[in-house]
N, C-alpha and C positions, 0 to 999 in steps of 0.2 A: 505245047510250046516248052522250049527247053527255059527259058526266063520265068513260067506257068511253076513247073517242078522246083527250083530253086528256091520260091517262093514257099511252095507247098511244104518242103523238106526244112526249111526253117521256123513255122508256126506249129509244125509238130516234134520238132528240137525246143522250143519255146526262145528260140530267140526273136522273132518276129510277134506281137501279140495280134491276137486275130482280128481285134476289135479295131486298130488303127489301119486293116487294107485298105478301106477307103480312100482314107488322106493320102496314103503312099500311094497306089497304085490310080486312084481319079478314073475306074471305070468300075460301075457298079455291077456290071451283069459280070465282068471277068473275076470281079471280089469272091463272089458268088458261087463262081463254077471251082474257084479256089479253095471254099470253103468247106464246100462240098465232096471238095476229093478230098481235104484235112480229115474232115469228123471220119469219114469212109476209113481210113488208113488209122486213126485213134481207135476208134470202136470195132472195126473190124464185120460194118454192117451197110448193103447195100443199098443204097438210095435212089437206085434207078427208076423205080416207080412215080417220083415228082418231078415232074417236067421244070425246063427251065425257061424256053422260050414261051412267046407269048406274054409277058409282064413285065411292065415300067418299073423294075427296081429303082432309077434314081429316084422315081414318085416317093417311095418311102424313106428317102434318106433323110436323118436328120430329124424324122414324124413318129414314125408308129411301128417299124421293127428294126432289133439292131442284130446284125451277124445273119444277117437271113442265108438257108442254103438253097435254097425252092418257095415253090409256093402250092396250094393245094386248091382245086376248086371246089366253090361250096355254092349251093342253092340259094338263090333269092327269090323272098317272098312279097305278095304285096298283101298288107292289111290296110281293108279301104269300107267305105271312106270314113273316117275322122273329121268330127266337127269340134273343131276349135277354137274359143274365140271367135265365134261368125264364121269362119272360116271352112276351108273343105283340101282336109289334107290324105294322100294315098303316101303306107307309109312302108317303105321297102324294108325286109328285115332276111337279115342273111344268117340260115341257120340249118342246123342237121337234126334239129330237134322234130321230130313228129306231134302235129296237132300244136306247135305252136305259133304258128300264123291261125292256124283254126283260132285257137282262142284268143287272139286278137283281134280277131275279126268279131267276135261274140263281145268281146269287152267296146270296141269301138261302136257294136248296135247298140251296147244299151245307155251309153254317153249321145249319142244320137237322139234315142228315145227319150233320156231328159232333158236336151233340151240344155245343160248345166253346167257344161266343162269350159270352165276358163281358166287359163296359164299366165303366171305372173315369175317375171325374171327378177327375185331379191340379189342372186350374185351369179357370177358364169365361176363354176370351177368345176372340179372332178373329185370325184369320192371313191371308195371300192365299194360301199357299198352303202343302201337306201338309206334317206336322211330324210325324218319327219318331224318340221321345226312348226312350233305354234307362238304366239304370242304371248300369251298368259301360263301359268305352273295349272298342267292337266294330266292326270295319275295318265300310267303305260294303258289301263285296262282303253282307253277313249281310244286308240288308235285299234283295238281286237274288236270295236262294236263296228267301225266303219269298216273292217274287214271282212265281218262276219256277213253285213248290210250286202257288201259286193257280193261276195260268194252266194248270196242268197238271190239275188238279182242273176247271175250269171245261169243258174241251176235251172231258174224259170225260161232263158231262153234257150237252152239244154236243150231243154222239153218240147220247146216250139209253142208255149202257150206264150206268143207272141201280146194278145189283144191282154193277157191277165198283168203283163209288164207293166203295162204305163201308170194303173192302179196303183201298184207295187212301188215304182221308184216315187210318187207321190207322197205314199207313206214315209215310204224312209227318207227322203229328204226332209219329212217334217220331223220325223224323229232325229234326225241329226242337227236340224235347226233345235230344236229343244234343247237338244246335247248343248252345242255350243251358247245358246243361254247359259242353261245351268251351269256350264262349266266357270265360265265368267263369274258367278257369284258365288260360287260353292265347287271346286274340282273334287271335292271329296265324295259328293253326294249325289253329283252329274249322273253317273252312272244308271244307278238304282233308279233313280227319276224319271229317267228318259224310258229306260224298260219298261216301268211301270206303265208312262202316257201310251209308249207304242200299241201296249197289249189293250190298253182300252178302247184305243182307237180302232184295234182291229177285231175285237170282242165288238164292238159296237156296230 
């Protein structure tokens, strides 16, 4: 479209800024194929490999991408099932990653197997990245025991020594109960305490 190029020949003049076609032009998939032929003509690289048709660009207006030129399809997984809360959740995750729906499927058996997962909403927001808030002043080491606790739980179902698990997550919940005593009256000493009980308990 000749009104198409006009447009185009102006956001790579910089008089048009790319980010306002929306508002100007009020159709998202034409923003789009505009944008598309911009970057093409700046960079000097083809894009014809990302399809355009097929997806509700107004969907994302205004949400979760800005200046979009395409879009690319990605694989969805199901990790299932999750018990949470009583509850019984199948949990879709979209990803290009290898084996990681596997291991959430392996993390979800063994949350299953104890029996123990419960979700408490203290605030809705967003972060970039993981956020472990506790109550009380408890040294960084207390968060690399429950770490270590999974990883070692995880490794057992690895293995498929399915029947040695439930043994397993019994311990370490009791060692992590101990943690969090001990930590309550002593964060300094929590540590060394609870190792101590675990290994007698498992000596024993």
């Amino acid at each position: 479209m000749e009104e198409d190029e006009k447009v185009v020949k102006s956001v790579v003049a910089g008089t048009i800024p790319s980010y306002s076609l929306e508002s100007k032009l009020g159709d998202c998939k034409r923003v789009v194929a505009i944008s598309r032929e911009v970057l093409q003509r700046i960079t000097g690289k083809s894009l014809t490999g990302l399809p355009l048709e097929g997806f509700d660009y107004e969907s994302i207006l205004g949400q979760c991408c800005e200046m979009p030129v395409r879009y690319v399809q990605i694989p969805v997984g199901i990790a299932r099932p999750l018990m949470l809360n009583g509850r019984e959740f199948y949990v879709p995750i979209t990803t290009t990653e290898g084996c990681l729906v596997a291991g959430t499927n392996r993390g979800c058996k063994a949350i299953n197997l104890s029996d123990r997962a419960t979700s408490v909403l203290l605030r809705d927001g967003m972060t970039r990245e993981p956020c472990v808030s506790y109550s009380n002043r408890v040294p960084p080491q207390y968060v690399k025991v429950r770490e270590h606790l999974l990883i070692e739980l995880l490794l057992l179902l690895e293995e498929g020594a399915v029947e040695a698990v439930s043994c397993k997550i019994i311990e370490e919940f009791e060692a992590i109960e101990d943690l969090d005593r001990a930590a309550l009256m002593d964060p300094n000493n929590a540590i060394e305490d609870s190792r101590t009980r675990g290994e007698g308990r498992r000596g024993g």
